[in-house]
N, C-alpha and C positions, 0 to 999 in steps of 0.2 A: 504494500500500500504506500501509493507517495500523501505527501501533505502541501498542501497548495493554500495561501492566502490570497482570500475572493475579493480582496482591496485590489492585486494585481487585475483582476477582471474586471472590476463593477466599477467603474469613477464614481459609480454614486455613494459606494460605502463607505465611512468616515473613520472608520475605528478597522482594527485589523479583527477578521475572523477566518482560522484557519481551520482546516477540513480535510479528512483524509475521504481517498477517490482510491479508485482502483488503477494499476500500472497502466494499462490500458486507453485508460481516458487522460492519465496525464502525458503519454505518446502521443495523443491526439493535438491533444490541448499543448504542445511543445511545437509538435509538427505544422499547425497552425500558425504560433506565434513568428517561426521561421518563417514561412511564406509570407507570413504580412509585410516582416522584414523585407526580407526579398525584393519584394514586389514595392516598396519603397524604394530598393535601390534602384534599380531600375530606373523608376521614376525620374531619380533623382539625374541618374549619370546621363540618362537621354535627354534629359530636359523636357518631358513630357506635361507637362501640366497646363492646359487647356482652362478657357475660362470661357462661359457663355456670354460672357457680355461682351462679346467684340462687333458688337452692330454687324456684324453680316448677315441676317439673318437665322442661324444656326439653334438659335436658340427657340425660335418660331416653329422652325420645323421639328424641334424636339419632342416642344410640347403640346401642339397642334398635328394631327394625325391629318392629312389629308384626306378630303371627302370622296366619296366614290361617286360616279355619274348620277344614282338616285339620289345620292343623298342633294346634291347641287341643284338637280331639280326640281325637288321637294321643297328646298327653299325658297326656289323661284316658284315656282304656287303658291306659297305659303305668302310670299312677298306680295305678291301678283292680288290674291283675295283679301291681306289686310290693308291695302291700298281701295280697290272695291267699296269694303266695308267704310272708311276712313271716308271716301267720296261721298257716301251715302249718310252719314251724317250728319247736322247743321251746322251752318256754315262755320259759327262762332264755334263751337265744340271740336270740328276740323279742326279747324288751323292754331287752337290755342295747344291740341295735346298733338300736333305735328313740330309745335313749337316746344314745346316740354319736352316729349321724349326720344323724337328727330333730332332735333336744333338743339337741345340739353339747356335749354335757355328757363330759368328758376320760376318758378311761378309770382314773385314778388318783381322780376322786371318784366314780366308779360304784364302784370299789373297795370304798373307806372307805364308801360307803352300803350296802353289801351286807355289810361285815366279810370280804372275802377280799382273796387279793391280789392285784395288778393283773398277775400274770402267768395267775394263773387267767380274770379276762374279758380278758386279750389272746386266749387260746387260743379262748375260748367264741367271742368275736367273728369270728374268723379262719374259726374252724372252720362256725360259722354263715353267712358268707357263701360257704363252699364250697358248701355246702347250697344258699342260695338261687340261686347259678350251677347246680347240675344240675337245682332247680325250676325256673327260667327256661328252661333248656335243654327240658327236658320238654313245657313248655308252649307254647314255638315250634314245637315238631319235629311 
């Protein structure tokens, strides 16, 4: 039996607690420790160390998986009928939640550009998207 202290393993343990294992798992748990090594040098000697933020995009493509042909034009439907819905709206309810969630423009400057006050296009907006959930609805069913 070896005895191994799990401060070596766990960063999070504060205090030393040591533990007998079997020769076998401390083989492992050695032969491990080697390769990490290893595999650090490596690293080191080739100069390998890569960083995602080098604006080439690399980092885009990491973590956004490309779409597949359905799925591209799935969206484009999806674009195509909440646009539909959005025209079928009134007027004002249009263009204030094209402006909000389109344009990202705050509901307190759509305000002051209209001269009312931001509890009137909270309502309009609210009320407007009730609207285009029963359009939606409508046009799935």
């Amino acid at each position: 039996m070896a005895k191994i202290n799990l401060r070596d393993y766990y960063p999070f343990c504060n205090h030393d607690i040591f533990l007998d294992i079997p020769d076998e798992v401390a083989t492992v748990l050695l032969e491990a420790e080697r390769q990490e090594e290893a595999y650090r040098r490596r690293m080191y000697r080739h100069k390998a160390h890569y960083s995602l933020d080098r604006n080439d995009g690399i980092e885009h493509d990491i973590c956004f998986a490309s779409l597949s042909p359905f799925e591209v034009y799935e969206h484009k439907i999806t674009a195509q009928q909440l646009n539909v819905a959005i025209s079928a709206l009134p007027d004002k309810q249009s263009k204030r939640i094209y402006a909000h969630y389109v344009l990202g423009i705050s509901k307190s400057e759509i305000a002051r550009a209209e001269g009312v006050s931001e509890k009137n296009i909270r309502k309009s907006i609210s009320q407007g998207l009730r609207n285009l959930e029963i359009l939606l609805k409508n046009f799935y069913e």
